[in-house]
C-alpha positions in Angstrom: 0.0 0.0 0.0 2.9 2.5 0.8 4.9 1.5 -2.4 2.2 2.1 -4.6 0.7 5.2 -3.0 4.3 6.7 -3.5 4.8 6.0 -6.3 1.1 7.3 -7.5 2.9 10.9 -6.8 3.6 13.5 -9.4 7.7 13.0 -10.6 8.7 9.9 -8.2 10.2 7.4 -10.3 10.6 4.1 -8.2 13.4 1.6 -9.0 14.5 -2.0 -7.1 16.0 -2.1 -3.9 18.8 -4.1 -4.2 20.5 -6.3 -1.4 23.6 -4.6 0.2 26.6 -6.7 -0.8 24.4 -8.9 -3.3 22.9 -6.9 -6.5 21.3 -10.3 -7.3 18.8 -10.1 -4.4 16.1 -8.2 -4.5 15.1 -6.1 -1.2 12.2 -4.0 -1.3 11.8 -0.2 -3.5 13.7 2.8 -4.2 12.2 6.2 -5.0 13.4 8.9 -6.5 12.3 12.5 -7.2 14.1 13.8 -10.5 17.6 12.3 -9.2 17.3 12.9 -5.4 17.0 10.0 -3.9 13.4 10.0 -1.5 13.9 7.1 0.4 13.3 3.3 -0.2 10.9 0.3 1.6 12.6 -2.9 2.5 10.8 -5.7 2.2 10.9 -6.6 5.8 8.4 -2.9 5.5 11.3 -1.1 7.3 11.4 2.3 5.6 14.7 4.7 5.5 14.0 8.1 4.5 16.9 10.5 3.3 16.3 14.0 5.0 18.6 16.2 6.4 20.4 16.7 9.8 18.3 18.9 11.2 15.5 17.6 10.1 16.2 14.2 11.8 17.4 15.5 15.0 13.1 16.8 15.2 12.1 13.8 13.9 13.9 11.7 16.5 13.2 14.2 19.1 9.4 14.0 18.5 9.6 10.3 18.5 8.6 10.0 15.1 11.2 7.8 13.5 14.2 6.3 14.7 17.7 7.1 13.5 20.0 5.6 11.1 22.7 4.3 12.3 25.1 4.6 9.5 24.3 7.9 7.7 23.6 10.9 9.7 21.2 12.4 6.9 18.7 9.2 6.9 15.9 8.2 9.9 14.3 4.8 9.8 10.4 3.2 10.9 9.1 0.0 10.7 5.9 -0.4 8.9 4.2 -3.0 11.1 0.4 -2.9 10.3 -2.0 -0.4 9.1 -1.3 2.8 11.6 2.6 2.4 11.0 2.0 2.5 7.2 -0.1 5.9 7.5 2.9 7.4 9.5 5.3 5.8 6.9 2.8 7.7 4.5 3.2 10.6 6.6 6.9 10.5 6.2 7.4 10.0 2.8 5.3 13.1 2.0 7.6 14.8 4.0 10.4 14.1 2.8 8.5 14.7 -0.9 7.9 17.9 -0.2 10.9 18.8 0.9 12.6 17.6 -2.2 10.0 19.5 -3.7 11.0 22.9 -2.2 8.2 23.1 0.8 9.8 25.9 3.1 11.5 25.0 6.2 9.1 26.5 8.6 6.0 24.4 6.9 8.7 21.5 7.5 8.7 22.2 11.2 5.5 23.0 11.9 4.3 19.5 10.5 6.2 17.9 12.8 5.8 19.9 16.1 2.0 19.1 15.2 2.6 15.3 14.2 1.7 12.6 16.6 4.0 10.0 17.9 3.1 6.0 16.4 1.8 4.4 19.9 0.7 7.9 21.6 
């Protein structure tokens, strides 16, 4: 449900996911908008989302994702049943938009407003 509503979106251009240290092995979806890199869906549903540093340090504080251990610019969430994959939704548009130019304050705003999964 998450891969294809993302991919419904005006200039994301999805792509395979391939397995780190075997490009044989499939592992979930890339998307892109133009050649920025959005984010990607394993297929275990875990979702890492490229944003920047700033951006994660509010995500994390809020709660709202969890960070990515081995990039400093990236957050991660589990998509676990039905009310993960809205927040996953949630996410993605996020990070859409702000590959799509939405101003920084609108950024911020959105996620002093967002609610927590399990609150």
């Amino acid at each position: 449900m998450v891969s294809a509503e993302v991919q419904s979106w005006p200039g994301v251009v999805s792509a395979t996911h391939w397995l780190l240290h075997d490009p044989t092995q499939v592992d979930g979806a890339d998307f892109y908008v133009g050649e920025r890199e959005l984010g990607h869906i394993h297929l275990d549903g875990e979702i890492h989302l490229a944003v920047t540093q700033a951006l994660r340090r509010a995500l994390v504080k809020r709660k709202l994702v969890e960070p990515f251990r081995w990039a400093a610019d990236w957050v991660q969430f589990p998509i676990t049943d039905r009310k993960s994959a809205q927040h996953a939704l949630w996410l993605f548009r996020l990070g859409y938009d702000r590959l799509n130019c939405a101003s920084r304050t609108d950024l911020f705003q959105r996620i002093e407003l967002a609610v927590a999964p399990g609150s």
